[in-house]
N, CA and C of each residue as an Amber inpcrd file, in Angstrom:
protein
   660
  20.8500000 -18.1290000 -10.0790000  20.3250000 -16.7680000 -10.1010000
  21.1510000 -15.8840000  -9.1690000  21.2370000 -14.5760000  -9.5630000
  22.2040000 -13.5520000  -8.6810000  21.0500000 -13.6310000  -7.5410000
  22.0790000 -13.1750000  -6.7320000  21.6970000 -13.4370000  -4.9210000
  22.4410000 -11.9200000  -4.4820000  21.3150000 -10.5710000  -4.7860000
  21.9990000  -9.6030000  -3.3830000  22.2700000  -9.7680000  -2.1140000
  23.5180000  -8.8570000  -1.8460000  23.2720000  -9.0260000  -0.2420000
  22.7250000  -8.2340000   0.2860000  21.9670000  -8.7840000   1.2640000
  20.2310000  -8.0170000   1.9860000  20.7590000  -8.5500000   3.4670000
  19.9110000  -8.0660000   4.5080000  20.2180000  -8.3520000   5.8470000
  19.0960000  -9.5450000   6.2420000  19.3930000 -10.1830000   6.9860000
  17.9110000 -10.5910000   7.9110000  16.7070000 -10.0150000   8.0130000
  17.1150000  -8.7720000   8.5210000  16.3840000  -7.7640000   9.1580000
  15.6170000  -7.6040000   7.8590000  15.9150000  -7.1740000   7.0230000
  15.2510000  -6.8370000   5.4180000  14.5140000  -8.0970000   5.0200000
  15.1560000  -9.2470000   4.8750000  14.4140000 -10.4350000   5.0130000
  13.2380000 -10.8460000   5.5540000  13.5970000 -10.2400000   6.7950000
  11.8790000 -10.4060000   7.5110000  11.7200000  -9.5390000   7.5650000
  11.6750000  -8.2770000   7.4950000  10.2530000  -7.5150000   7.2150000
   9.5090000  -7.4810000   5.6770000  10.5760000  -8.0280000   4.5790000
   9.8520000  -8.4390000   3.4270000   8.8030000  -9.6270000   3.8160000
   9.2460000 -10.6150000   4.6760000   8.6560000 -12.0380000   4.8530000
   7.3000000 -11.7000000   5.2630000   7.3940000 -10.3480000   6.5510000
   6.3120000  -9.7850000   7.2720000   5.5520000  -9.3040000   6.2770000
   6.3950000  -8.7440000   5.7680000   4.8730000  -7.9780000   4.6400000
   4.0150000  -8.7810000   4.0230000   5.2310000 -10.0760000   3.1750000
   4.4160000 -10.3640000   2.3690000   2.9670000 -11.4560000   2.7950000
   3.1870000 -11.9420000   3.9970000   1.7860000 -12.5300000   4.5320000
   1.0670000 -11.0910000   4.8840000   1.0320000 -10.4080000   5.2640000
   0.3190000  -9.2920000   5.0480000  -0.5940000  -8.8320000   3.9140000
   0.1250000  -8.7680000   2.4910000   0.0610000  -8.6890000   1.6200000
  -1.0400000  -9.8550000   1.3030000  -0.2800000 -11.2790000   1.3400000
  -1.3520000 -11.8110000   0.6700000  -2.3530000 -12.4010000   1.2230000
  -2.5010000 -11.7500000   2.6180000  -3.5950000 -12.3140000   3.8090000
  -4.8230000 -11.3750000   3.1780000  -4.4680000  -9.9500000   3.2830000
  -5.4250000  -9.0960000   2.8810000  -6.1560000  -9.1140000   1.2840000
  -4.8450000  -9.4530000   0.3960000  -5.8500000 -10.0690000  -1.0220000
  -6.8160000 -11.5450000  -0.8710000  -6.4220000 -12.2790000  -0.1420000
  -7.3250000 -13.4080000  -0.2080000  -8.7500000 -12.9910000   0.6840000
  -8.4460000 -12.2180000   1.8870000  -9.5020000 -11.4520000   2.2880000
 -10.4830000 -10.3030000   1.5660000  -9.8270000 -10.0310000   0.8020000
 -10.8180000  -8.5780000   0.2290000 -11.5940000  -9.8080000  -0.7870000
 -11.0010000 -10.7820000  -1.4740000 -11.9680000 -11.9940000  -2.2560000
 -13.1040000 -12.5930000  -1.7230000 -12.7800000 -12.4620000  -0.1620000
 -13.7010000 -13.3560000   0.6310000 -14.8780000 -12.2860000   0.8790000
 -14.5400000 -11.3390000   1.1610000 -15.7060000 -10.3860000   1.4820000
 -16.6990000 -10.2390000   0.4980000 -15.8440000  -9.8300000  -0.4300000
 -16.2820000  -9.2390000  -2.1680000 -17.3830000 -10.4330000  -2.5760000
 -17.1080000 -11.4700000  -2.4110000 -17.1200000 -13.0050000  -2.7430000
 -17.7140000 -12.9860000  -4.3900000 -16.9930000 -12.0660000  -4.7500000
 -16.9170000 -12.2190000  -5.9360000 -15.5490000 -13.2910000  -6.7570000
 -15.1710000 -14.0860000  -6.6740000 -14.2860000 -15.0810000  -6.6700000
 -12.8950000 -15.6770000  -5.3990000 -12.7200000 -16.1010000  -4.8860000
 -11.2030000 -16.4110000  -3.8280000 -10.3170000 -17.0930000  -5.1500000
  -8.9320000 -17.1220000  -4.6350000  -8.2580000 -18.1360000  -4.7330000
  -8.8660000 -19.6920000  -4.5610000  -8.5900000 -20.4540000  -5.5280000
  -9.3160000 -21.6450000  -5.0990000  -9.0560000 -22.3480000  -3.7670000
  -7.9950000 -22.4460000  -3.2430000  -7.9300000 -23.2750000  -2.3670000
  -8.5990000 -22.1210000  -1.0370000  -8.7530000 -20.8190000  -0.5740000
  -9.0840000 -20.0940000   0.1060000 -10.7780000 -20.3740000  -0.0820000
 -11.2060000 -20.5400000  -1.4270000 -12.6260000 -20.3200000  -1.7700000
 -13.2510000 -22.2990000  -1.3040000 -12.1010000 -23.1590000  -1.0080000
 -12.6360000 -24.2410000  -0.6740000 -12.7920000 -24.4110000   0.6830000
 -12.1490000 -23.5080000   1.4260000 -12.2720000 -23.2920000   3.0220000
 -13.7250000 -22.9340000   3.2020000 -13.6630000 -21.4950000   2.3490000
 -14.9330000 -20.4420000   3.0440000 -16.2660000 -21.5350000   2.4610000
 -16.4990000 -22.3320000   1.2880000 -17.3750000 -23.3350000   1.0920000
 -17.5120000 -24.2740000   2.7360000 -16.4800000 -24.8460000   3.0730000
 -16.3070000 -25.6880000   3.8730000 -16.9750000 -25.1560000   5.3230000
 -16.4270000 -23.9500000   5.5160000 -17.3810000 -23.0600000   6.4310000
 -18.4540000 -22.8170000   6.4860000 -18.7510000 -22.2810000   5.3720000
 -20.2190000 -22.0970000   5.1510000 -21.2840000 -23.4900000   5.3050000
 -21.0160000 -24.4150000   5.2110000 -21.4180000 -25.8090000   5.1590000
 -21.3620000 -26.0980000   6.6090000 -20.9440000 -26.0220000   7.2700000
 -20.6520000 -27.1220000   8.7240000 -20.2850000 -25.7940000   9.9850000
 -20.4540000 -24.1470000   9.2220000 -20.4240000 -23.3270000  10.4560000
 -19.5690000 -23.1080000  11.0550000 -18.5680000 -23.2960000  11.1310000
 -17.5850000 -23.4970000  11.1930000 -16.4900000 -21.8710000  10.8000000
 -15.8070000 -21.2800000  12.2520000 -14.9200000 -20.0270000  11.4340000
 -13.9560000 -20.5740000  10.4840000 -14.0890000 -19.0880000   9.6030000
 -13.0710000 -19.8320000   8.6540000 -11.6290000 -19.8000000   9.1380000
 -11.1650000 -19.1410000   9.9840000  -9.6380000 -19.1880000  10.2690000
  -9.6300000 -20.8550000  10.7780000 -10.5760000 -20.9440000  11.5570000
 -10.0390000 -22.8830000  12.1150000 -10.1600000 -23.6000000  10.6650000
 -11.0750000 -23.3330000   9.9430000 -11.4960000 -24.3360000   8.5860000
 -10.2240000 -24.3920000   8.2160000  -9.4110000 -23.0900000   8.1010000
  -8.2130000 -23.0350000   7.0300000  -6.8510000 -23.7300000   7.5630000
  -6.9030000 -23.6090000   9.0170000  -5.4490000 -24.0870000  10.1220000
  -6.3680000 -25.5580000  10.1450000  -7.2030000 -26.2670000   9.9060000
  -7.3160000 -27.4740000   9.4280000  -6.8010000 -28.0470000   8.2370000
  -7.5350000 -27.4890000   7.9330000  -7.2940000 -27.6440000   5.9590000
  -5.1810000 -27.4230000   5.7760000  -5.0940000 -26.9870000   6.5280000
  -3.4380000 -26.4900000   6.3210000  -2.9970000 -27.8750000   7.0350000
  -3.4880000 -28.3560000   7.7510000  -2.8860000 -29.3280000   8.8060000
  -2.8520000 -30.8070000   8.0530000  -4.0320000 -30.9290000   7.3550000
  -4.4280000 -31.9330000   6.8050000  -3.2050000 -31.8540000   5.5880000
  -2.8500000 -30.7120000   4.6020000  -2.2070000 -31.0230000   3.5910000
  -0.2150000 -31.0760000   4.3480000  -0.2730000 -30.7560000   5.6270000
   0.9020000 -30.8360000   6.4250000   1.0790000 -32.6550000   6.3380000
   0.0440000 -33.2400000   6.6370000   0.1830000 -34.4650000   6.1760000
   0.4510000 -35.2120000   5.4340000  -0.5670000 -34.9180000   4.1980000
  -0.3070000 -35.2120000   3.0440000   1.4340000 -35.0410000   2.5150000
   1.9490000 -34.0320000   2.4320000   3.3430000 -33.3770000   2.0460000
   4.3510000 -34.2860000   2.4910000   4.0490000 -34.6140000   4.0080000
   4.4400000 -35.6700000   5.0100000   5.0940000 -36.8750000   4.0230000
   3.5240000 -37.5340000   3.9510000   3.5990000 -38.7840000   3.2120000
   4.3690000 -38.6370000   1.7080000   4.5340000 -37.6530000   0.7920000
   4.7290000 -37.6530000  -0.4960000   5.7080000 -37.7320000  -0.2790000
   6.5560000 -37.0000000   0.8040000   8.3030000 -37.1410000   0.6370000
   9.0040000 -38.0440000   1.3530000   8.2220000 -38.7510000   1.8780000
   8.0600000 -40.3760000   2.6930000   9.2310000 -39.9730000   4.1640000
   9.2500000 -38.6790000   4.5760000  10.4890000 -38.8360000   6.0800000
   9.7960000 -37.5630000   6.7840000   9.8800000 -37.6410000   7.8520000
   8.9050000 -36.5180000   8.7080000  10.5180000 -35.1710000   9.2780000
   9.9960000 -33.9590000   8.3610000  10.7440000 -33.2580000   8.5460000
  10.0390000 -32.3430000   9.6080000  10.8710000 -32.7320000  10.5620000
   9.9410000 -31.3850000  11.9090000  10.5250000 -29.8290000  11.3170000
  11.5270000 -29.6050000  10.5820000  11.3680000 -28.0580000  10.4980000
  10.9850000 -27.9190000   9.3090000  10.4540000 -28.6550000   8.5890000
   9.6480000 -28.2250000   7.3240000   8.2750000 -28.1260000   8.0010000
   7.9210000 -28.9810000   9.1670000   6.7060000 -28.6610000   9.3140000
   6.3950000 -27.7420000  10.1440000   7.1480000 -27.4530000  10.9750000
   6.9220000 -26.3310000  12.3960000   7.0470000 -25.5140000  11.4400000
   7.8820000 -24.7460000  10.5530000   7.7580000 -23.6340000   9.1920000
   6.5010000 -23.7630000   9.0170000   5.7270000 -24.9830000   8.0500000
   4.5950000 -25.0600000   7.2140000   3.4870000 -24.8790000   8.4090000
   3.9360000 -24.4560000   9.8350000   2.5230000 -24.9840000  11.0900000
   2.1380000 -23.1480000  10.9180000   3.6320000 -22.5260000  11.8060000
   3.8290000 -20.9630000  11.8510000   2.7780000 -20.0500000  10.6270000
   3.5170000 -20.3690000   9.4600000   2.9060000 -19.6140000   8.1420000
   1.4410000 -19.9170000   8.2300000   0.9280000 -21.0240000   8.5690000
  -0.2170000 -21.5180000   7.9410000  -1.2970000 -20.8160000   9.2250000
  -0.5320000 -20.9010000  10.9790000  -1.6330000 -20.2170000  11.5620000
  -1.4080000 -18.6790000  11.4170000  -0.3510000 -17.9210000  10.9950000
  -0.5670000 -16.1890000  10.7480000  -1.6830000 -16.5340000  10.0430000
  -1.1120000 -16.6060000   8.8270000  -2.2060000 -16.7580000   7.6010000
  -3.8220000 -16.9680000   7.3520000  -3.6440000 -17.6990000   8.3430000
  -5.4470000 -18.3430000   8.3620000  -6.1540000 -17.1240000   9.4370000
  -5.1610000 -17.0700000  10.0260000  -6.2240000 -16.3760000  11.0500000
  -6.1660000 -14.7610000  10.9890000  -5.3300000 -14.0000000  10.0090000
  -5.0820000 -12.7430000   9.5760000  -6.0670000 -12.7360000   8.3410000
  -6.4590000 -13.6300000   7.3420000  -7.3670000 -13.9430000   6.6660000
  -8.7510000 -13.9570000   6.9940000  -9.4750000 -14.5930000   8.3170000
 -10.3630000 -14.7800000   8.7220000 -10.4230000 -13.2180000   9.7060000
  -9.8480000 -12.2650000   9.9600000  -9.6990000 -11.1990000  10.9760000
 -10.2030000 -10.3690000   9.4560000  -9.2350000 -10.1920000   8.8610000
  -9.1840000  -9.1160000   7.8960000 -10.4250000  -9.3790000   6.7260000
 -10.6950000 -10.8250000   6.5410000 -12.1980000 -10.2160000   5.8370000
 -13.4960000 -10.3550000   6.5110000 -13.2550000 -10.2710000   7.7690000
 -14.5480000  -9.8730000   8.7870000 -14.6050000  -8.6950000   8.9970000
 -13.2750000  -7.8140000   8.5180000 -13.5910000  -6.3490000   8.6460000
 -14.3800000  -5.9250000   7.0300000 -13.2440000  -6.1870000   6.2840000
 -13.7610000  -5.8200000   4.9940000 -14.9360000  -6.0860000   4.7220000
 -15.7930000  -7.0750000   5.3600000 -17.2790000  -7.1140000   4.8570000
 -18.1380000  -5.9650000   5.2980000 -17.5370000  -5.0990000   6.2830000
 -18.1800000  -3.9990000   6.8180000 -17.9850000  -2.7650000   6.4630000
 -16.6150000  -2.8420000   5.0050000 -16.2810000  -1.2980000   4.5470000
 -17.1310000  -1.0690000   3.2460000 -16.2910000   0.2010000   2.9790000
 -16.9550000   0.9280000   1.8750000 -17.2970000  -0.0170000   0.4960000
 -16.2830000  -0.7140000   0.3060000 -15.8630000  -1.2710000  -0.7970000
 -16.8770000  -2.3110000  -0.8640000 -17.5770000  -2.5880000   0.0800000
 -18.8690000  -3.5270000  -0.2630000 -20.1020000  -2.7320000  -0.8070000
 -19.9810000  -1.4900000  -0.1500000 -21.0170000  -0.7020000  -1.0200000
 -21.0020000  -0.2140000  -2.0850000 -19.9920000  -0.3190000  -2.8090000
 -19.4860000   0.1460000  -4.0670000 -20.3280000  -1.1810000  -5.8080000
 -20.7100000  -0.0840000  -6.8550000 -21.4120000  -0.8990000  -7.6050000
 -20.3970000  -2.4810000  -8.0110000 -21.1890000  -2.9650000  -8.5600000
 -20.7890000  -4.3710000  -9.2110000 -19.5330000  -4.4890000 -10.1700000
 -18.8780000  -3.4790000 -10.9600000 -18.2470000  -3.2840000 -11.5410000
 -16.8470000  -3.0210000 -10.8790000 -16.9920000  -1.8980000  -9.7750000
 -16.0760000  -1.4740000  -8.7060000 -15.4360000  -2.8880000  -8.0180000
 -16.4220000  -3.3620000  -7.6870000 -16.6210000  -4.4810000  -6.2000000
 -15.8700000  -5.6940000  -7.5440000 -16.1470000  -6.0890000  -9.1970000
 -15.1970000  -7.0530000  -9.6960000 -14.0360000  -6.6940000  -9.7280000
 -13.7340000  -5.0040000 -10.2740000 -12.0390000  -4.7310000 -10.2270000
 -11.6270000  -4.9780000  -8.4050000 -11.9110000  -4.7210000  -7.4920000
 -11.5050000  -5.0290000  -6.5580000 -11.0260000  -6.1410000  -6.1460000
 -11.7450000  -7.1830000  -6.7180000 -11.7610000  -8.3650000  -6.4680000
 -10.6060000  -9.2130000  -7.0620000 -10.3590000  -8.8930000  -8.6220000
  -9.4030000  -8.5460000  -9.0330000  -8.0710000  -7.9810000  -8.6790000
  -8.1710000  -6.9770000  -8.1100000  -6.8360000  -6.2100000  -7.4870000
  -6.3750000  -7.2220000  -5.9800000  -7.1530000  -8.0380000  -5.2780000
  -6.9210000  -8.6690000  -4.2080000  -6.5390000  -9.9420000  -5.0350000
  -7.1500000 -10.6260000  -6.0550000  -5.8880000 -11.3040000  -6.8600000
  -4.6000000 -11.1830000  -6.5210000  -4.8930000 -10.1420000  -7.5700000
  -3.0680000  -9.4260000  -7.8640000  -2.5190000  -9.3710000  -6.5930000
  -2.6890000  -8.9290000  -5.6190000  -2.1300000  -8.8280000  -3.9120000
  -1.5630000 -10.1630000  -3.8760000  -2.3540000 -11.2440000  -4.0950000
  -2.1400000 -11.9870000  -3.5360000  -0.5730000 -13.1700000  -4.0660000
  -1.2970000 -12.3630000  -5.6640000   0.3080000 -12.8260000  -6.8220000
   1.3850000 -12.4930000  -5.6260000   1.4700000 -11.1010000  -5.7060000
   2.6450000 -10.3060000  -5.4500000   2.8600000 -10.7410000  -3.5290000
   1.8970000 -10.7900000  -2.9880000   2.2020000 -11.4750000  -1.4690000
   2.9690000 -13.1640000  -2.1960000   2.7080000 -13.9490000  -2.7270000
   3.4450000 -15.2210000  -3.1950000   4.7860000 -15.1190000  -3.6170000
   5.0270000 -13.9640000  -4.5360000   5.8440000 -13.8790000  -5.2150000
   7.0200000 -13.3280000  -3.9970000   6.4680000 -12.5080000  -2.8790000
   7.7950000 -12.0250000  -2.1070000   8.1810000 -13.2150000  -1.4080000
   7.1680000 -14.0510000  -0.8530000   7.8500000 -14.9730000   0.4780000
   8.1820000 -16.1360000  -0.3600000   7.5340000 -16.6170000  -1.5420000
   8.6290000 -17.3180000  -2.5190000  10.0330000 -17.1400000  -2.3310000
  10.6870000 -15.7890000  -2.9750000  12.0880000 -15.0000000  -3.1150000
  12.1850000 -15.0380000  -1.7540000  11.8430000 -14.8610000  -0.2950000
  12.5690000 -14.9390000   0.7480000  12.7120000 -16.3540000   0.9640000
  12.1600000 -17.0160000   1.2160000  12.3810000 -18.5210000   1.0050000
  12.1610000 -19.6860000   2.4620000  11.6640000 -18.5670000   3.2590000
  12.0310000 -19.1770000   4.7110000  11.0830000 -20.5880000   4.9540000
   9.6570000 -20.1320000   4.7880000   8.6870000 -21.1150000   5.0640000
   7.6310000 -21.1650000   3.9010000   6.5480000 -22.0470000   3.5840000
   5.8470000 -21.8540000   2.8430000   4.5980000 -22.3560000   3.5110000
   3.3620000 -21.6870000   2.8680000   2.1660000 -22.6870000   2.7150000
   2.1440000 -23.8750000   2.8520000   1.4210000 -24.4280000   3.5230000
   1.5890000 -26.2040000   2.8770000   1.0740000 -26.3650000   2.1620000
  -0.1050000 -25.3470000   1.5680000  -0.7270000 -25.5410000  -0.2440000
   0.1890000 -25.4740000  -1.2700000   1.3710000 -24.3630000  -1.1480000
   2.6800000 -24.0420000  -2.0970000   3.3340000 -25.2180000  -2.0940000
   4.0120000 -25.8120000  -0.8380000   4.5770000 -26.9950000  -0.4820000
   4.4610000 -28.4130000  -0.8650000   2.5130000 -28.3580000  -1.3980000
   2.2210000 -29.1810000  -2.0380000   2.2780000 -29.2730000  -3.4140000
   2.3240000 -28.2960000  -3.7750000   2.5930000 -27.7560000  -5.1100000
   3.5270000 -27.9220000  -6.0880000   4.7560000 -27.7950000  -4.7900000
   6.0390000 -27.9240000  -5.1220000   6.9770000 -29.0480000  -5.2340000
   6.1570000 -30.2190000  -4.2370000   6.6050000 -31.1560000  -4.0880000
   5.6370000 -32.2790000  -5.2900000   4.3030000 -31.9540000  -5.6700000
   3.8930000 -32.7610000  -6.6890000   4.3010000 -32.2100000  -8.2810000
   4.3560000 -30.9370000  -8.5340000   5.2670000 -30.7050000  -9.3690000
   6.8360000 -31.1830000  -9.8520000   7.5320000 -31.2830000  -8.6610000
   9.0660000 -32.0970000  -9.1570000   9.2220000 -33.7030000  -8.8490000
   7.9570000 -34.3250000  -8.2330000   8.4440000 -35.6100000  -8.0000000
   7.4720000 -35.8930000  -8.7680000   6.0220000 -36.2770000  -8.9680000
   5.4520000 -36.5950000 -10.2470000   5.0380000 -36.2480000 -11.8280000
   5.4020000 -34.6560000 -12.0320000   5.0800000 -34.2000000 -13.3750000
   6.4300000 -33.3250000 -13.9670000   8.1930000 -33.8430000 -13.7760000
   9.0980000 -33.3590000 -14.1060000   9.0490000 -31.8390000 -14.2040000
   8.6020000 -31.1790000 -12.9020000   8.5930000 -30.1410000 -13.1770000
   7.6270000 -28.9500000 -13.9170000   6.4350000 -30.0180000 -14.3860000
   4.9100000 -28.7950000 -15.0050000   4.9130000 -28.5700000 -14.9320000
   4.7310000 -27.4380000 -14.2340000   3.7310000 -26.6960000 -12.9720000
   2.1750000 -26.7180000 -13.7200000   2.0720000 -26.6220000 -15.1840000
   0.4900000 -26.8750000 -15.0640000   0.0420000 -27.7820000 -14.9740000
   0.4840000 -29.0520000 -15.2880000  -0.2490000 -30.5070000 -14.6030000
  -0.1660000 -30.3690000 -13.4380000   0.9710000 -29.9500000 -12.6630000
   1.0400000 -30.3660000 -10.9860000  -0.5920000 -29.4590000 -10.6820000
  -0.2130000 -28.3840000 -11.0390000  -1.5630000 -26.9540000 -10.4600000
  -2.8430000 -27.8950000 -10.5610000  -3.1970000 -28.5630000 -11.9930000
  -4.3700000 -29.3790000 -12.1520000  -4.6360000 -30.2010000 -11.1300000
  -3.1490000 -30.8880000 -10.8350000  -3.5940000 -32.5710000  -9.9960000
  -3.6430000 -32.0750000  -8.9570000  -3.2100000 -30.9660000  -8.1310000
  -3.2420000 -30.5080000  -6.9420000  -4.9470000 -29.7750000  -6.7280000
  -5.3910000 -29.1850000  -7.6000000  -6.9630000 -28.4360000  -7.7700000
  -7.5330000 -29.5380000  -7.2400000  -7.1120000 -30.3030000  -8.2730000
  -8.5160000 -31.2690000  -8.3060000  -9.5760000 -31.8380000  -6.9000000
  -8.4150000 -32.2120000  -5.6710000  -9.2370000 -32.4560000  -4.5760000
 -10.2170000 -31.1420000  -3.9900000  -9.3450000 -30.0550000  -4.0330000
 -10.2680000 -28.9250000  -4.0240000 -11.7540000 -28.4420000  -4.6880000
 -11.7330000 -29.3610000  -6.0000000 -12.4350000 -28.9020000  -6.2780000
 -13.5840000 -30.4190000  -5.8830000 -13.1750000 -31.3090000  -5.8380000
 -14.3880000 -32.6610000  -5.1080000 -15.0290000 -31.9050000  -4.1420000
 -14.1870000 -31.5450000  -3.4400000 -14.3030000 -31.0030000  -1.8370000
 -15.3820000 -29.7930000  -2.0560000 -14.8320000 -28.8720000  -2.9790000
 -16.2690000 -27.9370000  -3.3760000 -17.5570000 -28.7100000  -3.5150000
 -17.5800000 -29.4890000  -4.4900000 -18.5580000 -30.0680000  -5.3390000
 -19.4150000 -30.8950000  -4.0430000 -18.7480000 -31.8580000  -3.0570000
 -19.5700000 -32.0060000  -2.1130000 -19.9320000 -31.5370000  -1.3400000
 -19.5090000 -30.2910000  -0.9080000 -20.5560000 -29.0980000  -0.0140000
 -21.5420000 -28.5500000  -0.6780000 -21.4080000 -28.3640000  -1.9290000
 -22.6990000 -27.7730000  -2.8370000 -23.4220000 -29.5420000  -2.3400000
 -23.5610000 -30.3140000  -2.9370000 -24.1450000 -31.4910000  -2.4640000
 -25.2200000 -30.9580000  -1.2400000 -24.4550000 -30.5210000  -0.4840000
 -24.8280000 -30.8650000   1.3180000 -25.4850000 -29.3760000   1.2810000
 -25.0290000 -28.2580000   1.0270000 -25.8140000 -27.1490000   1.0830000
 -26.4030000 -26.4980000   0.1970000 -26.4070000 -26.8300000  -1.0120000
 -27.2550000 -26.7790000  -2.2400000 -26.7810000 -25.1380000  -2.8120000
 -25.4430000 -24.7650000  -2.3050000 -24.6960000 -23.5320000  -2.6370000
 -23.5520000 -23.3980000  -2.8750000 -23.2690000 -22.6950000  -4.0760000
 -21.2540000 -22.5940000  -3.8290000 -20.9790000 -20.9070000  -3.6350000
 -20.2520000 -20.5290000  -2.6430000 -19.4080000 -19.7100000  -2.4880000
 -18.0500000 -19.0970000  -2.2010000 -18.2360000 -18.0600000  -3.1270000
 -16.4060000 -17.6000000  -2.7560000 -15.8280000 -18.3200000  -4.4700000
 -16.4780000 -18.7170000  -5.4170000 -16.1950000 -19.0050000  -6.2710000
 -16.7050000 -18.4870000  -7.5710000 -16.2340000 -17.2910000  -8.4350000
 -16.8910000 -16.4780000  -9.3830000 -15.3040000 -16.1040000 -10.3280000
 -15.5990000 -15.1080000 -10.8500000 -14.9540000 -14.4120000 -12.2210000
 -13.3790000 -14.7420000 -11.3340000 -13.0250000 -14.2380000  -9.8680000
 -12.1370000 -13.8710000  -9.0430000 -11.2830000 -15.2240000  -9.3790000
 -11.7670000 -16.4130000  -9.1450000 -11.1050000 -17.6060000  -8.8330000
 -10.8050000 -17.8570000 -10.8450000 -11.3320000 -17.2470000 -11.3150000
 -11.3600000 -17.8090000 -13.1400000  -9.8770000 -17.1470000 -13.2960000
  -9.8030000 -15.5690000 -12.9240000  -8.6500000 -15.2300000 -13.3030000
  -7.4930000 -15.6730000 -12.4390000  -8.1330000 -15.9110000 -11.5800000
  -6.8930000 -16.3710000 -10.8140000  -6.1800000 -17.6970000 -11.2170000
  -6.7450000 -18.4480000 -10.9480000  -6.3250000 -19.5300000 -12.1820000
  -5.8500000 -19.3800000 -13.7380000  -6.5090000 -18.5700000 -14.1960000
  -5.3770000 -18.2310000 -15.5750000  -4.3220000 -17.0700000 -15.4900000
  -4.1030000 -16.5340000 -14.7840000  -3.2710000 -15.2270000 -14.3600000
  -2.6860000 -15.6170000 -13.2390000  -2.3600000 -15.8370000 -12.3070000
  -1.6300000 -15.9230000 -10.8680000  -0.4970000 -16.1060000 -11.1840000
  -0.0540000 -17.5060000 -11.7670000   1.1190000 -17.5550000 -12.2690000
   1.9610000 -16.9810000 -12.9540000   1.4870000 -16.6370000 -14.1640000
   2.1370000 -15.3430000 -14.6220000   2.6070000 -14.1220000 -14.0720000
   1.5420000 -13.7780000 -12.7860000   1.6070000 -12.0960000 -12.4410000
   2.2310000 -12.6170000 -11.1680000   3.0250000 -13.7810000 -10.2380000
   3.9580000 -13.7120000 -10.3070000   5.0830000 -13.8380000 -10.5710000
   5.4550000 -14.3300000 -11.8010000   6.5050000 -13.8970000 -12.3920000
   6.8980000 -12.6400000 -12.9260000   5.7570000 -12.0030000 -12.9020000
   5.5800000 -10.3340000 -13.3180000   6.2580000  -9.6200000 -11.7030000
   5.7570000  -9.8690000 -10.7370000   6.2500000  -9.3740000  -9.7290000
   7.4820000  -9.8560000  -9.0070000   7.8320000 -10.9040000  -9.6790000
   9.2380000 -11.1180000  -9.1760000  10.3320000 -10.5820000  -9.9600000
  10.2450000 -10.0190000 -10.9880000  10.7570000  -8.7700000 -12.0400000
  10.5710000  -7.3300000 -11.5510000   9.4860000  -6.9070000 -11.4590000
   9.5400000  -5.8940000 -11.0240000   8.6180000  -5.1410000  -9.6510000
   8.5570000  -5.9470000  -8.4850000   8.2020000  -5.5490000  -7.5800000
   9.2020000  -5.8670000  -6.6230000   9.4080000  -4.7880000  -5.8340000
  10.8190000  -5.0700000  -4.9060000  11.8740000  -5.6190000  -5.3960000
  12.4350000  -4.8830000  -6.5020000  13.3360000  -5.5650000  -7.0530000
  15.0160000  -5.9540000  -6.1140000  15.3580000  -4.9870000  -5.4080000
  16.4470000  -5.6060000  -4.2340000  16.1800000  -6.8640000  -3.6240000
  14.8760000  -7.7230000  -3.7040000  14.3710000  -8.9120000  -3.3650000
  14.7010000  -9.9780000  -4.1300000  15.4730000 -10.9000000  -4.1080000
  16.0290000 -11.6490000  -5.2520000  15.6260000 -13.2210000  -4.4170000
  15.8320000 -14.2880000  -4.7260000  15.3280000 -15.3660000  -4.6440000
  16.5990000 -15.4320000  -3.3000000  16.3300000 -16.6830000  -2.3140000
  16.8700000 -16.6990000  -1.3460000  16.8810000 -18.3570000  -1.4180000
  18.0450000 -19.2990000  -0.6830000  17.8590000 -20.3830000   0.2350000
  17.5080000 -21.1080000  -1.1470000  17.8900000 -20.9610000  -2.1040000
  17.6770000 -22.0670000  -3.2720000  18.0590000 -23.2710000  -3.3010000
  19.0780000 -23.6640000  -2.5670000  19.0540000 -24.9220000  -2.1900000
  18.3940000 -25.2470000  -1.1500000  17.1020000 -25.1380000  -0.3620000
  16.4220000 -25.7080000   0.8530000  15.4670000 -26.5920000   0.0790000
């Protein structure tokens, strides 16, 4: 793929944004709780269950699949993981900041209809937050990481089997907190489209959002 030349400097403040970007869509889901991202919507379950803030639930939950990733590629890469440590505590804890505000704005008072497109539009944020720090390339999620690494070493590359086999613990993990608290939340219409749309819309935004942003570090 063509590779502009961009600076550092441009580099990271795209990098900056885009946890920005997709801190605040997974947050406006959490407030709304009209659907999360699944793996975001298995935290705030996990929280809700054992009390627990969700920024620690999530810099757990991140730590635990830091492991996992560990074991799949069988050699302990310290700068894949100090990367996967960095991303994972902005993230969790700009997530857990930003929808403790949003539960207190307007947009919660807004009817049912308002409050699903919203919920919706923090989706899409969250496409387009993936889709930039994808193309910069520096660090990832260790949910992406997992993603990426069960996608090319067990399913030649799927991505929709990998997406499935990767859900799936997420979704046990739901299923036994409903068990224990006789509730599921953070899981509605939000997490349906997101799962059939995410992928697509970013490939939609890696076309045409920030287009001077081109994929980076393709061989890492």
């Amino acid at each position: 793929m063509e590779i502009h030349d961009i600076s550092k400097l441009e580099l990271a403040i795209y990098f900056g944004l885009s946890i920005i970007i997709n801190s605040f869509g997974n947050a406006l889901t959490v407030a709304l709780n009209l659907g999360s991202p699944l793996w975001t919507a298995t935290c705030v379950n996990v929280s809700q269950t054992i009390h627990w803030s969700l920024g620690n639930i999530m810099v757990i939950w991140g730590a635990l699949l830091i492991i996992i990733n560990t074991i799949l590629i069988r050699k302990i890469d310290l700068k894949r993981i100090g990367k996967s440590i960095i991303f994972m505590v902005l993230f969790s804890y700009l997530v857990s900041w930003l929808s403790s505000i949003l539960k207190h704005s307007l947009v919660m008072t807004m009817n049912l209809p308002m409050r699903i497109l919203f919920d919706l539009f923090g989706i899409c944020l969250v496409s387009l937050g993936v889709s930039m720090y994808q193309r910069v390339n520096w660090m990832l999620h260790p949910a992406d990481d997992l993603m990426q690494i069960v996608r090319f070493k067990f399913f030649n590359g799927n991505s929709t089997k990998a997406m499935f086999a990767v859900y799936l613990p997420a979704i046990i993990i739901v299923a036994i907190t409903f068990l224990i608290s006789h509730q599921i939340v953070a899981i509605n219409i939000g997490t349906i489209f997101g799962l059939l749309f995410q992928g697509p819309m970013i490939g939609i935004c890696d076309r045409i959002c920030f287009k001077r942003l081109k994929h980076h570090n393709l061989d890492h």
